[in-house]
N, C-alpha and C positions, 0 to 999 in steps of 0.2 A: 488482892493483887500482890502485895509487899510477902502477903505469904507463902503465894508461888514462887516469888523470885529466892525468896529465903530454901525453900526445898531445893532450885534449881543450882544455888552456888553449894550448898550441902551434900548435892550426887556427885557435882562434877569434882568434888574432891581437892585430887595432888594438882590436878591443872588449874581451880581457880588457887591456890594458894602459890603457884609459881607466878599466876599474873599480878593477884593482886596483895600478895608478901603471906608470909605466915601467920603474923599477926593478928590479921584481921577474918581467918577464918572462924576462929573460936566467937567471935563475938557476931556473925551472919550468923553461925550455925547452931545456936542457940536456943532453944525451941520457946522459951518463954516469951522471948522478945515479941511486942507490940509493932503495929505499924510505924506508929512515929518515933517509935524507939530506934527501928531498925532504919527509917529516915536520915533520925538523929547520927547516926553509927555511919552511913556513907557519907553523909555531909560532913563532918571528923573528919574522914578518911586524909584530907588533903594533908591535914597537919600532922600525920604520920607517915604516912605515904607518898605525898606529892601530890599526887591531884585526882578528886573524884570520875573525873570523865572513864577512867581508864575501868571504874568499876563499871559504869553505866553497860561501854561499850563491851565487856566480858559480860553484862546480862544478856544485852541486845543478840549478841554473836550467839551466847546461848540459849536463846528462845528461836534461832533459826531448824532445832529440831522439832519444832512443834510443825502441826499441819497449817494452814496458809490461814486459813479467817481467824483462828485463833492468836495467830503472832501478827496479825496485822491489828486487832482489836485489843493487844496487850501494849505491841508498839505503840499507838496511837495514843494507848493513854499514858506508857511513858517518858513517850518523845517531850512534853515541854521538862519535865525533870531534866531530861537526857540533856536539853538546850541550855537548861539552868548551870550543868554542874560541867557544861563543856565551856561555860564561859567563866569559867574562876579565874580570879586575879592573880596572876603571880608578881608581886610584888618586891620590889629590891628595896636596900637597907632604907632608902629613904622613904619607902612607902608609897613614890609619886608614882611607878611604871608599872602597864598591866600590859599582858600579851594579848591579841586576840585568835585566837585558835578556827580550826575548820570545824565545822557541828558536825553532829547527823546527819547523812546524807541519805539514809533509806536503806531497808530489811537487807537487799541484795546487793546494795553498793559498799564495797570493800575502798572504795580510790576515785579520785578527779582527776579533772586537770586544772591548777589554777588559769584561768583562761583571760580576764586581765586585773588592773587595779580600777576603781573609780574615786582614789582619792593619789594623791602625793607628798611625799615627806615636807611635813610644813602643815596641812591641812589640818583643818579643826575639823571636830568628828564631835555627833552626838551620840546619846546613849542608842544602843540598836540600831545606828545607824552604817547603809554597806558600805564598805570601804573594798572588798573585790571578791569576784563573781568564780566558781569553782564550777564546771565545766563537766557531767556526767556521763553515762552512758542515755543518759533517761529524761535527766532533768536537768537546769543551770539553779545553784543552789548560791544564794548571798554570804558574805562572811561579815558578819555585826562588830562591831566595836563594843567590848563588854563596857565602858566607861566613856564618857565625856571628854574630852582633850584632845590634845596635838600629835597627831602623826610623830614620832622621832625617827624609825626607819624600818624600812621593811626586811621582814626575815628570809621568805621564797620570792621566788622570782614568777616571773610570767612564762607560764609554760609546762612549769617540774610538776609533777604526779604528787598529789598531796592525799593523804588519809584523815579521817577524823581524828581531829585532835593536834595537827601539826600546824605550829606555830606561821602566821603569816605576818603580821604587823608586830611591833613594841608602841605603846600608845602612852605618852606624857602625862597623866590630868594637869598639870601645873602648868606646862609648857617650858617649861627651863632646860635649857641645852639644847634646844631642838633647832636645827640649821632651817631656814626657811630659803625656800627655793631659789633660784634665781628668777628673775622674769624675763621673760623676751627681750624687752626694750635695754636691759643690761647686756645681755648677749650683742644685742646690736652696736652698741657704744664702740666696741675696737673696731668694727669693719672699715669707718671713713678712715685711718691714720693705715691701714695697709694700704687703702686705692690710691690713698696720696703715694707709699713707696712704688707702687708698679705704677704711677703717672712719670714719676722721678725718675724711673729707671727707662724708661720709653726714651725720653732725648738724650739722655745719654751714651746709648746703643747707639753708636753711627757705623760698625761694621756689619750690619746686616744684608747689604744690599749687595755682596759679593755672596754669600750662600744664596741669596734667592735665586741666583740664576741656576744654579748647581741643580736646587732642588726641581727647578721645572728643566732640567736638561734630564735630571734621573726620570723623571716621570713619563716623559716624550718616550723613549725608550720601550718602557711597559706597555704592550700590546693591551687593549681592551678586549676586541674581539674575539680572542682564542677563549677567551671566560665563557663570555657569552654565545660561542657556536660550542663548547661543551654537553653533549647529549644529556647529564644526570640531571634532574631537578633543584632549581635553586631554592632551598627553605629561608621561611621568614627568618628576619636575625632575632637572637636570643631578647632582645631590648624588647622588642613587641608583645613578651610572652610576659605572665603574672605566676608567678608557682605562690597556692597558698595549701597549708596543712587542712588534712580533711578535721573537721568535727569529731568530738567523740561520740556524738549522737549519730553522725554519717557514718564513722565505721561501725557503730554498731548494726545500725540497720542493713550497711552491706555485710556483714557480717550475716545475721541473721537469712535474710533472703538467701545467700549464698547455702548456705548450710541446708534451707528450705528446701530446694533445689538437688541437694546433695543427699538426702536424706530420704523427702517421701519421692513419690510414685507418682507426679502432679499429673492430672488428666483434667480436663476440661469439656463442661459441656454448657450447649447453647437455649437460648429461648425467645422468644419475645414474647411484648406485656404492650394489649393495647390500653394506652393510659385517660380512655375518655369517660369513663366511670370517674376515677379517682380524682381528674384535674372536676370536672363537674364539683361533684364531692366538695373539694377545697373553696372552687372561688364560689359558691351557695352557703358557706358556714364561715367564710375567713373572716368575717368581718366579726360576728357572734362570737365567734372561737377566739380572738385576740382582746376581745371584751370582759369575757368572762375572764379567761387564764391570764391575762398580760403577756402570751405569748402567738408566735405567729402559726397558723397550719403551715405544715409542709409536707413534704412526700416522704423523708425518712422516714415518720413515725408511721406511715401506711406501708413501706417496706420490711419494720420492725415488727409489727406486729403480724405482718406475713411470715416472716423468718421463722416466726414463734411457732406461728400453724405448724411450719414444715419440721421444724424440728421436734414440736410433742408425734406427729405425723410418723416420722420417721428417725427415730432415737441416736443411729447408728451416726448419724450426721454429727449426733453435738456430745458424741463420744472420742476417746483420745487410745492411741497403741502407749503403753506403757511396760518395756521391755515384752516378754511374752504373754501379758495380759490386756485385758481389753477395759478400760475404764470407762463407766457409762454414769452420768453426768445427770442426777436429779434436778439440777437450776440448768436457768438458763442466762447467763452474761454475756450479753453482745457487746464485741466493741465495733468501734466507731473510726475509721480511718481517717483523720485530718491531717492536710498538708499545712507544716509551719515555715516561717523564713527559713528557721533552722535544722531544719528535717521531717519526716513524715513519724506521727505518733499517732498511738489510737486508744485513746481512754475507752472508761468500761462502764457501760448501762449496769447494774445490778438488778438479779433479779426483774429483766424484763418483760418475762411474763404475768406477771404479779402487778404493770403498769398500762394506766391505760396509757391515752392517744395523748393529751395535755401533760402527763407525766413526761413521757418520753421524749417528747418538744421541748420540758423545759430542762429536762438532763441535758439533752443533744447541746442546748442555743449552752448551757453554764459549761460545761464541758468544753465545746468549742472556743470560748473567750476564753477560759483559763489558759487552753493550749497555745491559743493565739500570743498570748500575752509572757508565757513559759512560766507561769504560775503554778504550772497543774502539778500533781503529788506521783511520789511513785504507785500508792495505793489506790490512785484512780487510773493507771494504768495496769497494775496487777494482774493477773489469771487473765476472763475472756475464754468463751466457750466457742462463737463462732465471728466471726469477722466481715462488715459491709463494709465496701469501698465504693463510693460514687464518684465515680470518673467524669462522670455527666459535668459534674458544673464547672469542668475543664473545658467540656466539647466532645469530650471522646466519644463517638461511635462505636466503639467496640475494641476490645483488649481481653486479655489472658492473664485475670490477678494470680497473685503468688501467695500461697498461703502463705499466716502468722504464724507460727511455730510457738507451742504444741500444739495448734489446732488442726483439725483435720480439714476444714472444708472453709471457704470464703467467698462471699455473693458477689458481684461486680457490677453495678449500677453504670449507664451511659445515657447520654443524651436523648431528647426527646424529638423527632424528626418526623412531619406529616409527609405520609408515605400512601401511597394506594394500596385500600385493601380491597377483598371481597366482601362483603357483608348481605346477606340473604340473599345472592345473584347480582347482586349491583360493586360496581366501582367506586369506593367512596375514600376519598381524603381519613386517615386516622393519624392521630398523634401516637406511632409507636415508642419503644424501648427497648434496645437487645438488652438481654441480662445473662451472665456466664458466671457459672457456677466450675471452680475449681475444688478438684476435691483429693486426697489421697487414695488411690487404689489399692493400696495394702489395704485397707478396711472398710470403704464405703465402695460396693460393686455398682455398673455403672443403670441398674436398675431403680437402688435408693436413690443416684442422685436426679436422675428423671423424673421419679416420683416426685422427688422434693423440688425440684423445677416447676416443675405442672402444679403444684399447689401454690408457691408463690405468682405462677400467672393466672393462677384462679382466684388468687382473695385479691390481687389488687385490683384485678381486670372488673368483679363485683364483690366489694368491701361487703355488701348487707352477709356475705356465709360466716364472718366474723360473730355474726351477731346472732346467727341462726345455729353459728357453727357444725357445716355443712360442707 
């Protein structure tokens, strides 16, 4: 691993030596050097340089020309380093003050927002413990306390665009000099001695009662009715209204949609899925199936592994336009549309077709709780080949989803609704499902995506051609 990185600060030359000094190029680029040696050699770095982080983040930044699973499996291993050397001490004459800095924030993120504090000047702080939360395009990312101790004061404020590596707190270990807050019940102490001066100044006013008449004489005067026989509309007063700044996660995702929009060809087509197979299916195994796996049946993982049909079925689907060429996609990674408090995300199944039915249940149920809870990684939101949205457990009957970008096509699941059908001559009650397939018409004609319609209502409508594969 150390030896790649050693190659990578070695091509990129005059540029790593303007980031991270001259000095220390001769000694990365050194061919003999060991792993731990060249370990040894960045963890140094601070005491000549100032501080390791900035090498980490010149690897990171420079492994961004790699292809996507390889810099996400390089990242990955070495993000906690990354973590270690972004939390170095900087220490003043007395040795007691350490800064704590913004980490890693992930392959693609350049920037936050500090978004707020959960601690206050005055506060005791443990080791790795958050002190305030940095605000992404993707994810809300904690900021640790490299040390033990007291708050002394903060460096950014709530709100400013922070990068990795930019200072947010100064932290005490001793706790010497550190102003400790006020508390409430202090703030309240001078209120009673001003009510006492405006109760004092109340009897002392004895000329008031000559302007009061003045002012109900001005007021008599002012017509009321010409306001209100004015034809325009009266709007609510500004006091009623709330202005709050969007999210960085909200304008991303408007952002993105927007662009969707702007961008493909979006067309839309329809189907329905009668679902008395499939529910049959569930509540006959649900019980067996939650026993064995520790997880529950549900209907995405019989829509996922539909998806899979359609797209070995029909390739073009879980293909992407890439400038004037056409990228066609040996895996297949679905993601998974979840609505959070804080926005809509869609982690990513890997390799879903490589997974069965208890597989897929138990990504969806982990996936889902991490998003829930704004745990989830950028790297389980990454790449994604084609996109399920279920509307359904909204209610929706039916809609027109918006593809994710760069994907070209995305399924849209809606509620479950007993509707009269035909079935062999007779009228009989079914539990349907509309399902809408949006796709891009620069590259999937509206032939593939019918096909690929008609196969998702054929394995859900009878799961056994899974098996027959039929």
């Amino acid at each position: 691993m150390f030896a790649v990185i050693r190659r990578k600060l070695t091509s990129r030359g005059a540029s790593s030596a303007l980031l991270i000094g001259k000095s220390v190029r001769p000694a990365l680029s050194t061919p003999r050097l060991s792993n731990t040696a060249l370990r040894e050699e960045i963890v140094s770095l601070p005491e000549r340089i100032g501080n390791a982080r900035h090498i980490c983040h010149f690897i990171f930044s420079g492994c961004s020309t790699l292809s996507s699973r390889p810099t996400r499996k390089l990242i990955g291993s070495l993000q906690p380093f990354y973590v270690q050397t972004s939390r170095m001490k900087f220490s003043s004459d007395s040795g007691d003050l350490v800064e704590a800095v913004v980490p890693f924030m992930g392959e693609s993120i350049s920037d936050g927002t500090l978004a707020t504090f959960l601690k206050q000047p005055g506060d005791k702080v443990d080791v790795d413990e958050p002190i305030a939360q940095v605000e992404t395009d993707k994810v809300t990312i904690d900021v640790a306390s490299p040390e033990a101790g007291v708050i002394q004061k903060f460096v950014a404020k709530e709100g400013d665009t922070v990068e990795p590596g930019t200072k947010i707190a100064v932290i005490s270990k001793s706790g010497e000099g550190v102003a400790v807050s006020k508390k409430p019940s202090d703030e309240a102490s001078p209120k009673p001695p001003a009510t006492e001066t405006k109760t004092e100044k109340k009897p002392e006013s004895t000329t008031p009662p000559p302007p009061a008449p003045e002012k109900s004489m001005e007021k008599t005067p002012s017509l009321p009715p010409p306001r209100t026989s004015a034809s325009e509309p009266q709007l609510p007063p500004k006091e009623r209204e709330r202005r709050v700044p969007m999210t960085r996660l909200r304008k991303r995702v408007a952002s993105r949609l927007k662009d969707s929009q702007n961008t493909f060809a979006l067309l839309t087509t329809f189907n329905e899925v009668d679902m008395t197979n499939l529910m049959k299916l569930r509540s006959d195994y649900k019980d067996a199936f939650l026993e064995k796996h520790g997880v529950k049946l549900g209907f995405m993982s019989g829509f996922v592994k539909a998806a899979v049909s359609g797209l070995q079925n029909q390739p073009v689907i879980n293909a992407v336009i890439d400038g004037d060429d056409i990228i066609y996609r040996d895996y297949i990674d679905i993601s998974i549309a979840v609505g959070t408090p804080k926005g809509l995300v869609v982690p990513v199944i890997r390799d879903a077709d490589k997974m069965n039915f208890a597989e897929i249940e138990k990504e969806i149920n982990n996936l889902a709780k991490k998003a829930t809870a704004g745990s989830i990684s950028i790297d389980e939101m990454a790449g994604g080949t084609f996109t399920i949205s279920n509307g359904g457990v909204y209610g929706s009957l039916l809609s027109t989803p918006i593809i994710n970008p760069p994907q070209s096509a995305i399924l849209g699941m809606h509620s479950i609704v007993n509707r009269p059908m035909v079935v062999g001559g007779n009228i009989i009650a079914r539990p349907m499902m509309y399902i809408a397939l949006t796709y891009d018409h620069r590259l999937i004609d509206g032939r593939e995506a019918v096909y690929f319609l008609r196969r998702i209502k054929d394995v859900v409508e009878d799961p056994r051609r899974l098996l027959l594969d039929i």
